[in-house]
N, C-alpha and C positions, 0 to 999 in steps of 0.2 A: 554587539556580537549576538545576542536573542536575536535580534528581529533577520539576521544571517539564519541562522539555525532554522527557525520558523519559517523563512521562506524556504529551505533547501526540503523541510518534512514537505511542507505543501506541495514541490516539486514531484517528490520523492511517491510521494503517495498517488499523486495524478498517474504518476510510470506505471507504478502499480496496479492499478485499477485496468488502467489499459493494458497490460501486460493478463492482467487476469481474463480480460476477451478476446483474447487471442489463441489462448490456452486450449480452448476444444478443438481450434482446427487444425492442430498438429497431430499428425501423424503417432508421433515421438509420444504423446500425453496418451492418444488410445492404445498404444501397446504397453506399456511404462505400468499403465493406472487397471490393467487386465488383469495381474495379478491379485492376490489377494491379499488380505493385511495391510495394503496400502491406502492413503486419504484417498478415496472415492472422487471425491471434491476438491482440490486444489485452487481450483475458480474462487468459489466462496472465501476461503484465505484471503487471497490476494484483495479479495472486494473489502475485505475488514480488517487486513492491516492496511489497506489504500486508504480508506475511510476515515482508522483511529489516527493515524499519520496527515491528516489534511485537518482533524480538528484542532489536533492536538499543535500541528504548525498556527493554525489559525488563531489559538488561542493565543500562543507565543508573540502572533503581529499584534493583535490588541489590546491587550495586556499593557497596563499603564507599568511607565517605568519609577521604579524611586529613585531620586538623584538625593546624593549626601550633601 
């Protein structure tokens, strides 16, 4: 059941990453992120929850298992 889990962040996060480069050429992000008070950056986010979610599954694939 881990190395499920592990593989799904590592999926999870790859989306994400790609999902964070796509983010400036919408239309919807330059009007949305105009205002003010809002994350400036949205991009960067997605690059660092992409990133902690692919270690973090990575860690979950190689990570020796204990058996009882």
């Amino acid at each position: 059941m881990g190395r499920i889990i592990g593989l799904v962040s590592v999926v999870i996060g790859v989306l994400l990453i790609l999902k964070g480069q796509t983010i400036p050429e919408d239309i919807h992000h330059r009007v949305k992120y105009f205002m003010p008070g809002l994350p400036k950056n949205p991009t960067t986010y997605c690059y660092i929850g992409g990133g902690l979610l692919i270690f973090c599954g990575l860690l979950g694939l190689i990570w020796p298992r204990r058996r009882f």
